[in-house]
C-alpha positions as CSV (number, residue, x, y, z in Angstrom):
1,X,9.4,19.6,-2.9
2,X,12.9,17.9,-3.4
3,X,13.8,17.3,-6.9
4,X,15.2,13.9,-8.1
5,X,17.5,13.7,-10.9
6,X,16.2,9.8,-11.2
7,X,12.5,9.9,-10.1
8,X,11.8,6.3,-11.4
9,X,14.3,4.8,-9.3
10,X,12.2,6.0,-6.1
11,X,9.4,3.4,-6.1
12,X,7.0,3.4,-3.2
13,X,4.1,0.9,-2.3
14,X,1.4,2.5,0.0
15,X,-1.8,0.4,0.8
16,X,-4.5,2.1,2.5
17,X,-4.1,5.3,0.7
18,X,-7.0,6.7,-0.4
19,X,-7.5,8.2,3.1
20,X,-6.0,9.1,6.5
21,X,-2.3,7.8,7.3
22,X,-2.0,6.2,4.1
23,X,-3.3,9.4,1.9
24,X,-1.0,11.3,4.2
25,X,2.4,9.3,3.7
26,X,1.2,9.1,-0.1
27,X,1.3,12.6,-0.6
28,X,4.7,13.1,1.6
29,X,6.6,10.5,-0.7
30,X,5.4,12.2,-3.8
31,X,6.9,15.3,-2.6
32,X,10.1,13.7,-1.6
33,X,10.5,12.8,-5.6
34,X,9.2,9.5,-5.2
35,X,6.8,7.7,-7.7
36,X,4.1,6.0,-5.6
37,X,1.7,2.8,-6.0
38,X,-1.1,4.2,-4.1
39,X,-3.7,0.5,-3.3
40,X,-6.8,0.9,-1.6
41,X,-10.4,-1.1,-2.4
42,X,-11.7,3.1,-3.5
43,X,-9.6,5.7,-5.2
44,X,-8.2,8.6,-3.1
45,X,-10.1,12.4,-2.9
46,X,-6.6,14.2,-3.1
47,X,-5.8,16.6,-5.6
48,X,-2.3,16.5,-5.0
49,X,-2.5,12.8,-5.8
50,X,-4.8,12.5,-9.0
51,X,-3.0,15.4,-10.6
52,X,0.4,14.0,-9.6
53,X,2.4,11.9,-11.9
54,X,4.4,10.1,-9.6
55,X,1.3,8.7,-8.5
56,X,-0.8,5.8,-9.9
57,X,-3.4,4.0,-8.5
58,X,-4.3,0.4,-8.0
59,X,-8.1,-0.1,-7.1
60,X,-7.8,-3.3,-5.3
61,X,-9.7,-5.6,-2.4
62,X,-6.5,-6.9,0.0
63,X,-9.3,-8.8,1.4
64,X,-8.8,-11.2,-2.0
65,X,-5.2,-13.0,-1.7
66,X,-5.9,-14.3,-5.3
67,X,-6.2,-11.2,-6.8
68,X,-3.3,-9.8,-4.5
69,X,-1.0,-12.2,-5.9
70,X,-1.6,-11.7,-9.3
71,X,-1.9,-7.6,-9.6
72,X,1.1,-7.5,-7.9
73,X,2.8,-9.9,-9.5
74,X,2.6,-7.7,-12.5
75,X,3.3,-4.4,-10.7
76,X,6.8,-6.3,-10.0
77,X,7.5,-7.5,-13.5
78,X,6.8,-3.7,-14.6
79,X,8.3,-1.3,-12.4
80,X,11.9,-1.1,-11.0
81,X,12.7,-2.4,-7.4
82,X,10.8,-0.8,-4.3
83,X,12.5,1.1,-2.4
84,X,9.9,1.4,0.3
85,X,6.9,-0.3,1.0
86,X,3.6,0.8,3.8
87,X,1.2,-1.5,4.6
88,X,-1.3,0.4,6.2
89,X,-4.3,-0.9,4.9
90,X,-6.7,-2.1,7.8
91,X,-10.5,-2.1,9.4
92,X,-11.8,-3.3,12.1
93,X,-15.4,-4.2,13.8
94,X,-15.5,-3.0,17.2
95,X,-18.5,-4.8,18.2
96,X,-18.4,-7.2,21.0
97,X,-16.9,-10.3,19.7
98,X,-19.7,-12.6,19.8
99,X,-21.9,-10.1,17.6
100,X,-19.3,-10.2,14.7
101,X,-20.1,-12.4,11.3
102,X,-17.6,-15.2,11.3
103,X,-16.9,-13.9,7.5
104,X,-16.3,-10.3,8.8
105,X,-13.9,-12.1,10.8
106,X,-12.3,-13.4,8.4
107,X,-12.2,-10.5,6.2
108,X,-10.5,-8.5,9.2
109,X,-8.1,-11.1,9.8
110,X,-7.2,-11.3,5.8
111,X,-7.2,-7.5,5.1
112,X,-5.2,-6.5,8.4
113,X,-3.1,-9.8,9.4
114,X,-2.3,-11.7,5.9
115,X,-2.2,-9.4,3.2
116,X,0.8,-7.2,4.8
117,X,2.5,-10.3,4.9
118,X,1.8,-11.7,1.5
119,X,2.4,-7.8,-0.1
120,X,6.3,-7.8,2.2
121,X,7.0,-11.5,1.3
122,X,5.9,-10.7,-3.1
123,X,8.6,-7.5,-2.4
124,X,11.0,-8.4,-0.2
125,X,13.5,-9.6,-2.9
126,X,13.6,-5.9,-4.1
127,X,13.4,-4.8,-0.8
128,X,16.8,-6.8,0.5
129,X,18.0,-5.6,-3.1
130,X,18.3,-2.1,-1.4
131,X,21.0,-0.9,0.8
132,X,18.0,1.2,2.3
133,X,15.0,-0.2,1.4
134,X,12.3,-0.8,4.1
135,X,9.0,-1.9,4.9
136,X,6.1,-0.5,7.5
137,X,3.5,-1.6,9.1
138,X,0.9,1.0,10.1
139,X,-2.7,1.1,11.2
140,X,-5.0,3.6,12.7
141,X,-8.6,3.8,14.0
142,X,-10.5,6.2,12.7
């Protein structure tokens, strides 16, 4: 584990991260020294990450823009500027297209299409701010 003179300087955003990729890239930033917003609609099953306190935990539905925009909204006004931000929050409904709920749709189109971009466009001020800063945009199928 690297140590950081400055830990609260290292601000990470990782959605998604109560499990797989996301869980996985959670616990690596936290033992790089950085403090990390984990997001995710359930909290993570990680030891490392509950007993970790550079981690903290927003329970939240990205499938909600409302509530997206004003959660984060205060996450900004309290912490200092991200350095790094994952969206890797995602699902999907492999059915065959014409079997799938328009509102399941819909979801999967808000949860995996427009929340990334509303979460990188509420950050990217502090993100420019950054000499290295940067953003990512992951997804897996499991």
């Amino acid at each position: 584990m690297k140590t950081n003179s400055e830990p609260n300087n290292l601000l990470a955003i990782v959605t998604g991260s109560s499990k797989g990729i996301g869980k996985a890239i959670s616990e690596f930033l936290i033992s790089e020294g950085y403090r990390v917003i984990g997001i995710s609609r359930t909290k993570p099953k990680s030891t490392l990450l509950e007993n970790s306190p550079l981690y903290r935990h927003v329970v939240l539905d990205l499938s909600d823009t409302k509530e997206i925009r004003l959660r984060l909204s205060n996450i900004l006004k309290e912490e200092p500027p991200l350095k790094i931000l994952v969206n890797n929050a995602g699902f999907g409904n492999f059915s065959p297209h014409e079997e799938i709920p328009f509102e399941e749709l819909e979801k999967m189109l808000t949860v995996n299409f427009v929340s990334p971009i509303l979460i990188t466009k509420l950050f990217l001020r502090d993100l420019k701010k950054m000499e290295v800063g940067s953003f990512k945009f992951t997804r897996s199928r499991h």
